[in-house]
N, C-alpha and C positions, 0 to 999 in steps of 0.2 A: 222708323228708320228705313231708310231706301233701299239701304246695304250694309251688308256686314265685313270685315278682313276675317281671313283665313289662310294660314302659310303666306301672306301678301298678296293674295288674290281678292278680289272685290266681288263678291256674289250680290246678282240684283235680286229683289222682291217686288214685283210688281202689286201693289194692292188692287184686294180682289182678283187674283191670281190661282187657278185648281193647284192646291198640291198634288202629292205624288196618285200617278193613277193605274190602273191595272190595265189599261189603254182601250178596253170595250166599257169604259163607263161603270162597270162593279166596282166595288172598295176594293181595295188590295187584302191579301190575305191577311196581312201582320194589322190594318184597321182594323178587321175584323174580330184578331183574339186580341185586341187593346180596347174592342167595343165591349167584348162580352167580360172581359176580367172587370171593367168599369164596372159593368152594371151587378156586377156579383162582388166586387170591394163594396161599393156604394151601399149597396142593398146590409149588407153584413155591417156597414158601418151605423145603419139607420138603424139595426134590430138592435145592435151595441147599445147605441143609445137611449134608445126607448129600455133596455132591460135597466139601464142606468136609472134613466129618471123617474120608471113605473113605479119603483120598488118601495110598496107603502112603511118599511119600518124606518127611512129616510129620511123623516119628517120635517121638520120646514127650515126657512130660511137658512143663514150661514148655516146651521146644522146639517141642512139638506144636502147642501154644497159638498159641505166636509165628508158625511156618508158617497157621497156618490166618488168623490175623492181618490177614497182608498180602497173604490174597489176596479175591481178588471174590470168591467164592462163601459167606462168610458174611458178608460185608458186603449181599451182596442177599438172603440168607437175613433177615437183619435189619429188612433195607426193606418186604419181602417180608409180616414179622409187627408190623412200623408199620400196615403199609395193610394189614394182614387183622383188624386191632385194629378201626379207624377203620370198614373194611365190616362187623365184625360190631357193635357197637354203632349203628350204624345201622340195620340189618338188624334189631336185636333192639327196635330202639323203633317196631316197625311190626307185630311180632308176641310172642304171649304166650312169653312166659321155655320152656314144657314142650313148644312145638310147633318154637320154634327152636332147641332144643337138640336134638331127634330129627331137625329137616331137616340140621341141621351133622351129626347123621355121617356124613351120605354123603361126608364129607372123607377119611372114615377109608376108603374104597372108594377114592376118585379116588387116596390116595396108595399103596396097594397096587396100582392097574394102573398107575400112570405109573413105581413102584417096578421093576415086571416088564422094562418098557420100556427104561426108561432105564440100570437097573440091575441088568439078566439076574436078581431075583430070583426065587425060586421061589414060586408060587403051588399048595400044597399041597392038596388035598380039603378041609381043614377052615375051610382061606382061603378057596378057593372057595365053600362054604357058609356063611360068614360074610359075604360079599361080594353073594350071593343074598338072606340074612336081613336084612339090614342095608336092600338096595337096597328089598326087600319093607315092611318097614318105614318108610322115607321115601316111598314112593308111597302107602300107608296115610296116614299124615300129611297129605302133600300136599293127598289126596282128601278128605280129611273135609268 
């Protein structure tokens, strides 16, 4: 859409257009705690889930379903990716579409060490170095 009404006014959208900016090129403050609540909804929502679907008395098929169902932990895995919906489209209408897709992986780090943490997984040399590349990569971003 080109444009939106508002009280009867017509606001343009230029595509590929910077949203709002903090005028030296940093995120704006309020980006910032819409970046970091993302990635700690997000993260909470992933651990949700995994305690969901780990949980070997569970057991399979429809039954599996039904166990995992009734309990809390995908029901807040749920709530979890409501409110990581609501932060990242927030988030994304204060920054360009290709700067906020490259600061959101550092999702994909926070859920790999809270993974370790919470859930003894293994963090392999090439996790590790993708955890390096990744974090190297969003402070690149950040900085620009």
């Amino acid at each position: 859409m080109p444009g939106a009404m508002r009280s009867g006014r017509r606001h343009e959208h230029a595509v590929g257009s910077r949203p709002v900016s903090a005028g030296d090129g940093a995120l704006p403050a309020i980006a910032i705690v819409l970046w970091i609540a993302n990635v700690v909804v997000d993260t909470g929502g992933q651990l949700a889930f995994k305690a969901a679907a780990g949980d070997a008395a569970a057991g399979e098929g429809v039954a599996r379903w039904k166990w995992m169902l009734a309990r809390r932990w995908i029901w807040l895995g749920i709530g979890c990716y409501v409110a990581e919906f609501v932060l990242w489209l927030s988030f994304l209408s204060l920054v360009p579409l290709s700067e906020g897709v490259l600061l959101g992986s550092i999702n994909i780090v926070a859920i790999m060490i809270a993974g370790r943490y919470w859930f003894a997984e293994r963090l392999t040399r090439l996790r590790v170095a993708g955890i390096v590349l990744i974090s190297i990569g969003v402070t690149v971003v950040g900085l620009h």
